[in-house]
C-alpha positions as a printed NumPy array, in Angstrom:
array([[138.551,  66.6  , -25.194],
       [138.374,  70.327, -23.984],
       [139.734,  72.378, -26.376],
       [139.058,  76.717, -25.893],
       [136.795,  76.69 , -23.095],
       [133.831,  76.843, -25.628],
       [134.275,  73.518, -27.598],
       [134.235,  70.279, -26.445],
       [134.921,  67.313, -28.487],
       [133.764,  64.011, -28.786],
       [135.675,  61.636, -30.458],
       [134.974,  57.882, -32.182],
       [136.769,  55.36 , -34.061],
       [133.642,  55.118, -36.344],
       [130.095,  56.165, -36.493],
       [127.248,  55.802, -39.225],
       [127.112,  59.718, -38.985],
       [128.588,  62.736, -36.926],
       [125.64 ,  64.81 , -37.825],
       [123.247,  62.631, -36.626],
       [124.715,  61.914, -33.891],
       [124.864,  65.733, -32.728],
       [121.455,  66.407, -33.622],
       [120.418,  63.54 , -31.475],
       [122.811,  65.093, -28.649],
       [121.575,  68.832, -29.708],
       [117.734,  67.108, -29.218],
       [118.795,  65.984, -25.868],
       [120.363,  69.707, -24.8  ],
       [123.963,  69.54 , -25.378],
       [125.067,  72.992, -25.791],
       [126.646,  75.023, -28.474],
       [130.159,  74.405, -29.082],
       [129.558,  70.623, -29.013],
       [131.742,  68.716, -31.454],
       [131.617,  65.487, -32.856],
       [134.764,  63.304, -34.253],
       [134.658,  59.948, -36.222],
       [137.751,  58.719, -38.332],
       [135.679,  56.968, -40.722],
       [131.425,  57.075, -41.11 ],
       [129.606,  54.344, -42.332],
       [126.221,  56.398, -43.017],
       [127.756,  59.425, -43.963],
       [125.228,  62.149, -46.193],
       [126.019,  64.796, -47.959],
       [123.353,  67.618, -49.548],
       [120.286,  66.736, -50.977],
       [120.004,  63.757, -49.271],
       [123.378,  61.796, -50.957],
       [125.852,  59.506, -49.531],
       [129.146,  60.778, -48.597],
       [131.635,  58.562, -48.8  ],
       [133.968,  58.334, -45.161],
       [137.011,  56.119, -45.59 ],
       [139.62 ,  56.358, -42.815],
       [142.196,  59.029, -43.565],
       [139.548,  61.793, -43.897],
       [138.669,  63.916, -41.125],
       [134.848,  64.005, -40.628],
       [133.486,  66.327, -37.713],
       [130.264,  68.245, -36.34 ],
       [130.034,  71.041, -34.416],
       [126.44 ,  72.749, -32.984],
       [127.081,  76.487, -33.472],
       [124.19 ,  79.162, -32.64 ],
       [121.615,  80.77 , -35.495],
       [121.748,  84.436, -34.902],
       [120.519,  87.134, -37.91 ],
       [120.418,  86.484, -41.176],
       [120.725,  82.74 , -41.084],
       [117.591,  82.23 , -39.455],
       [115.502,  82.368, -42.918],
       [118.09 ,  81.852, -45.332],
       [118.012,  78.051, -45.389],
       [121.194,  77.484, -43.365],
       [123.336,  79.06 , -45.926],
       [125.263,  81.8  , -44.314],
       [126.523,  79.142, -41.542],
       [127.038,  76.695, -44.704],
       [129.284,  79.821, -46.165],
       [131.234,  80.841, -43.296],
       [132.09 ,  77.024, -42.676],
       [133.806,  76.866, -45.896],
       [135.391,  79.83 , -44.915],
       [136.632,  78.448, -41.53 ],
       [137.603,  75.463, -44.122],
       [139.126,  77.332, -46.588],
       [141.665,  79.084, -43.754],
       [142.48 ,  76.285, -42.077],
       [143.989,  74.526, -45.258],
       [145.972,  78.007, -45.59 ],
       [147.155,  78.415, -41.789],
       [147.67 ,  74.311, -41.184],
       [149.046,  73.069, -45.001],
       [149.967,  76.243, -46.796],
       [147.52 ,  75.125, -49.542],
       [144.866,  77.295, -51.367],
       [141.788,  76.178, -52.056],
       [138.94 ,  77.889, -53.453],
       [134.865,  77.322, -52.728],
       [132.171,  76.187, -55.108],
       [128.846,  77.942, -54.575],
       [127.645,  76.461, -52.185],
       [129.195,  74.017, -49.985],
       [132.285,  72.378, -51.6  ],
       [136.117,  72.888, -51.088],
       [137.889,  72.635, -53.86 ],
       [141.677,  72.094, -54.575],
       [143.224,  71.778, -57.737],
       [140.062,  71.532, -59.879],
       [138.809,  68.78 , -57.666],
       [136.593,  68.686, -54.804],
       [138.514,  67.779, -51.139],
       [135.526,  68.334, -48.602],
       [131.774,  68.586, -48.529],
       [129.689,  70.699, -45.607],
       [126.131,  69.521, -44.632],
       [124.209,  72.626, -41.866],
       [121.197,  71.043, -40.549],
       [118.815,  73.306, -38.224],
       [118.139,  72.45 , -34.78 ],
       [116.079,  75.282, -33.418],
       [117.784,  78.205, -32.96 ],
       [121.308,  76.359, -33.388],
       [122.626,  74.857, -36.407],
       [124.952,  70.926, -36.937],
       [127.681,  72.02 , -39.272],
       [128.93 ,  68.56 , -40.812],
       [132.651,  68.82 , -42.485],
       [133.733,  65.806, -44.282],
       [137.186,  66.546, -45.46 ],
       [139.804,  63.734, -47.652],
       [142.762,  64.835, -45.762],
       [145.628,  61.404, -46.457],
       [142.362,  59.834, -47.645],
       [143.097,  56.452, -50.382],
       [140.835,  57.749, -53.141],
       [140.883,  54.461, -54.392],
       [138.578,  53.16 , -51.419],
       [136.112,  55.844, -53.044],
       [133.532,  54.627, -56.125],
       [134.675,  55.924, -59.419],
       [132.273,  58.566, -60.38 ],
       [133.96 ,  60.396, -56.905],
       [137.011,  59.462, -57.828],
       [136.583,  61.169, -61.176],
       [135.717,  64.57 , -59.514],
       [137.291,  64.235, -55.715],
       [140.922,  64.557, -54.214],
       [142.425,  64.43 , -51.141],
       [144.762,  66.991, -49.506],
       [147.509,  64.426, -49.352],
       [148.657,  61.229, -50.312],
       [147.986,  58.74 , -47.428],
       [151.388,  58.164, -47.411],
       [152.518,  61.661, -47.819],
       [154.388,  63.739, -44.942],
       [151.288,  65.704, -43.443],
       [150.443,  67.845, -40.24 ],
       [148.527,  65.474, -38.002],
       [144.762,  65.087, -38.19 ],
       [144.691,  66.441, -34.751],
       [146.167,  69.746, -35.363],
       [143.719,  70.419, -38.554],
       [140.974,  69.5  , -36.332],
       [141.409,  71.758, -33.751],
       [142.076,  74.646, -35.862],
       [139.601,  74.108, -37.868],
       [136.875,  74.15 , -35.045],
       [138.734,  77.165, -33.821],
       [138.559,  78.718, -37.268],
       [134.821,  77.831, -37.131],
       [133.476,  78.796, -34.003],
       [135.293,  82.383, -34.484],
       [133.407,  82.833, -37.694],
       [129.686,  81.177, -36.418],
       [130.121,  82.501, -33.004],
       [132.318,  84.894, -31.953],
       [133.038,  88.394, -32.562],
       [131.579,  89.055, -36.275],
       [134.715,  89.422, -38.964],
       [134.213,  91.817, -41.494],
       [136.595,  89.626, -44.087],
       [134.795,  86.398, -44.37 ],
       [132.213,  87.598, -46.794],
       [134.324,  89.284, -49.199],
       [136.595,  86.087, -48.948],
       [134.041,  83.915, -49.627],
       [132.823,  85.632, -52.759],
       [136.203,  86.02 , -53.71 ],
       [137.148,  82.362, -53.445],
       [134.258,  81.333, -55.804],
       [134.953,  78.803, -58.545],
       [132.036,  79.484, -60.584],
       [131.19 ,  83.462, -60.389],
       [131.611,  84.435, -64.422],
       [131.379,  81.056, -65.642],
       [128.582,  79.691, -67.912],
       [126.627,  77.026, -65.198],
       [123.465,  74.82 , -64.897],
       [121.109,  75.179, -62.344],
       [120.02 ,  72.115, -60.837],
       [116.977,  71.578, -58.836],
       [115.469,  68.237, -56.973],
       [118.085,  66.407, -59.149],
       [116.575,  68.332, -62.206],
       [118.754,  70.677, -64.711],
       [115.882,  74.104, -64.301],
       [117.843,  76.519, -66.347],
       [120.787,  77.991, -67.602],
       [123.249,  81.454, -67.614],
       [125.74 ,  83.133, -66.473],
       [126.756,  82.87 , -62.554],
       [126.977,  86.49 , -62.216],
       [128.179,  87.001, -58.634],
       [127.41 ,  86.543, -54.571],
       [125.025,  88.81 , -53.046],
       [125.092,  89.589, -49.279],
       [123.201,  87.025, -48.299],
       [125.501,  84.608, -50.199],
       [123.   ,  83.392, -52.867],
       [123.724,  83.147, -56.126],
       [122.757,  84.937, -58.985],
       [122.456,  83.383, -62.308],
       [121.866,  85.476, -65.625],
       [120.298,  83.654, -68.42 ],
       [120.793,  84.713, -72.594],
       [117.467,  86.574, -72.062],
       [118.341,  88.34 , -69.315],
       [116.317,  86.842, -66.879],
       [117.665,  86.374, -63.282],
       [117.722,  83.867, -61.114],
       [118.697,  84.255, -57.761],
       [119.507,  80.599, -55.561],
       [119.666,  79.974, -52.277],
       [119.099,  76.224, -52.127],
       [120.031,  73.653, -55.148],
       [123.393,  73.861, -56.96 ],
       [124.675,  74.818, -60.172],
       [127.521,  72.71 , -62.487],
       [129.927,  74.462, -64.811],
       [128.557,  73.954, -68.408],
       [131.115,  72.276, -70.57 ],
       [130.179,  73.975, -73.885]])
């Protein structure tokens, strides 16, 4: 499917991953604005490496957007950040729902976290993965997501369809990774943080490293920690948990 003249989507019943698939079809020389659509993944991965569980009723697309600036040596995180951005508006614009974004890939609504975002490098372009639980039956998920996941509605709740998000979404996303820069989606992103003046952990490699204070966003949209010495600790790969005590 043609959608702006720019993207062109791809869609499937079911695939072991969308993001694999697109680097495979980024390898080969598909162009930028390339998008990938599967209904359900069997092989779906989140960060670090983790499964990401894909049940139909989520929405679970890729799109190959150019590297220009800053993300070039900054691990993929400012096209990781503007995604949940793109994410973040859609659910606005499409189901008059706020959600808000924990540092530095996950959308969350209501306390609990409705969609994951995986940017792999492919040269000088980048696969942005979204894996959203839009009617999604969290009770096809394993418990421990269960116990920290949601969906944006009931599967057999009144939503708009799974096209419409789609396409906005990509819309949303392209504008922010490739068209005219927006001067908003920074501040909106900091803004939208879940964690910025909350006590966190840092984890590293699957490892707790350290503790503090998640002090705020820089410009570059890593993190900066503050631990009870005083000692900083600025992230731009890894992730951080709120700390329960």
């Amino acid at each position: 499917m043609s959608m702006d003249g720019a993207i062109v989507l791809h869609e499937f019943e079911t695939l072991d991953s969308t993001n694999r698939l697109l680097l495979e079809m980024a390898a080969s020389g598909s162009p930028c604005g390339t998008a990938v659509l599967a209904r359900r993944q069997t092989g779906g991965r989140g960060r670090l490496g983790r499964s990401f569980s894909s049940p139909e009723g989520g929405i679970y697309v890729s799109i190959l957007v150019p590297l220009s600036g800053p993300e070039e040596n900054t691990s993929g995180i400012f096209v990781t950040a503007k995604a949940g951005v793109a994410v973040r508006r859609t659910v606005k614009e499409v189901c008059g729902k706020d959600c808000s974004i924990k540092w530095v890939n996950d959308i969350i609504y209501e306390g609990k976290k409705v969609c994951g975002i995986l940017a792999q490098g492919c040269g000088d372009k980048a696969v942005v993965g979204i894996g959203i639980n839009y009617r999604t039956d969290m009770t096809l998920l394993p418990p421990d997501v269960q116990a920290i996941a949601s969906s944006l509605y009931g599967p057999q709740e009144k939503a708009p369809s799974a096209r419409e998000f789609t396409e906005s979404l990509l819309d949303n996303v392209w504008a922010l990774c490739a068209g005219k820069e927006d001067e908003n989606w920074l501040a909106e992103y900091k803004s939208s943080s879940t964690i910025v003046g909350k006590k966190v952990k840092i984890i590293q490699a699957g490892s707790v490293t350290g503790t503090g204070i998640a002090t705020g966003i820089d410009g570059f949209c890593r993190l900066h920690v503050t631990d009870d010495g005083g000692r900083e600790t600025v992230l731009s790969t890894g992730e951080v948990t709120i700390r329960e005590d």
